[in-house]
Legacy VTK file of the C-alpha trace (Angstrom):
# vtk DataFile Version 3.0
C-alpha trace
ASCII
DATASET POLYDATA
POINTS 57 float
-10.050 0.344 8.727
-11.665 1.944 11.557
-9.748 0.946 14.909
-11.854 -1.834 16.740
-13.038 -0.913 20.260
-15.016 -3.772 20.902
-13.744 -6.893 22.519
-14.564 -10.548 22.100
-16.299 -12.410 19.300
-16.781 -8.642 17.244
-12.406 -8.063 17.320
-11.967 -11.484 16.393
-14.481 -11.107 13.691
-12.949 -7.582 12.742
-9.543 -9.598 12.592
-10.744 -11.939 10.077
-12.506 -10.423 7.891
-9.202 -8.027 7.686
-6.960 -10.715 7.627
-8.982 -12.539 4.633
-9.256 -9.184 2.794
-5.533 -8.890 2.647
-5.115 -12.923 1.771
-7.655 -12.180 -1.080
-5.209 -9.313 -2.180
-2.233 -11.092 -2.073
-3.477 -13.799 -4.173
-5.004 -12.167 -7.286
-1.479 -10.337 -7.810
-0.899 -12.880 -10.307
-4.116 -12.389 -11.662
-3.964 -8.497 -11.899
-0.515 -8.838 -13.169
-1.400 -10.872 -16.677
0.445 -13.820 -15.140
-2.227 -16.464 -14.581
-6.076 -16.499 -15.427
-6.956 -17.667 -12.009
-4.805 -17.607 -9.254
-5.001 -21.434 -8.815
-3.136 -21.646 -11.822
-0.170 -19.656 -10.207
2.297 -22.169 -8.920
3.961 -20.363 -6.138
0.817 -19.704 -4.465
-0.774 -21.949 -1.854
-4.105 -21.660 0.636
-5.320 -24.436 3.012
-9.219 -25.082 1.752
-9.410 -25.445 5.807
-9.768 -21.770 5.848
-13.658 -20.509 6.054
-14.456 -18.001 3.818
-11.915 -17.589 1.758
-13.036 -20.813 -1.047
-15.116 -18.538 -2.892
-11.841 -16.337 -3.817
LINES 1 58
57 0 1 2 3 4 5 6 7 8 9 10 11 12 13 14 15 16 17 18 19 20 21 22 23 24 25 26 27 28 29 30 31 32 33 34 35 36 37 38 39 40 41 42 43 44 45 46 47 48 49 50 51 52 53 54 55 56
């Protein structure tokens, strides 16, 4: 990722869209690994529907 010289609403944009990029990651493990179908099915994983943007995972 390309280091963010902005400040403001654009960093804290930057930050999210990072930050839900890795959550999105970290979640289909279970998927990638064979373990689950859909990572809602894994039991050890959880994620607050309060976050925006990340549903559609």
């Amino acid at each position: 990722m390309a280091p963010n010289l902005h400040f403001g609403k654009t960093r804290i944009t930057t930050t999210f869209i990072a930050m839900a990029s890795v959550v999105r990651y970290i979640i289909q493990n279970p998927v990638v690994a064979g373990l689950c179908k859909h990572w809602k099915d894994w039991p050890y994983t959880y994620l607050a529907e309060e976050i925006p943007g990340l549903s559609d995972v």
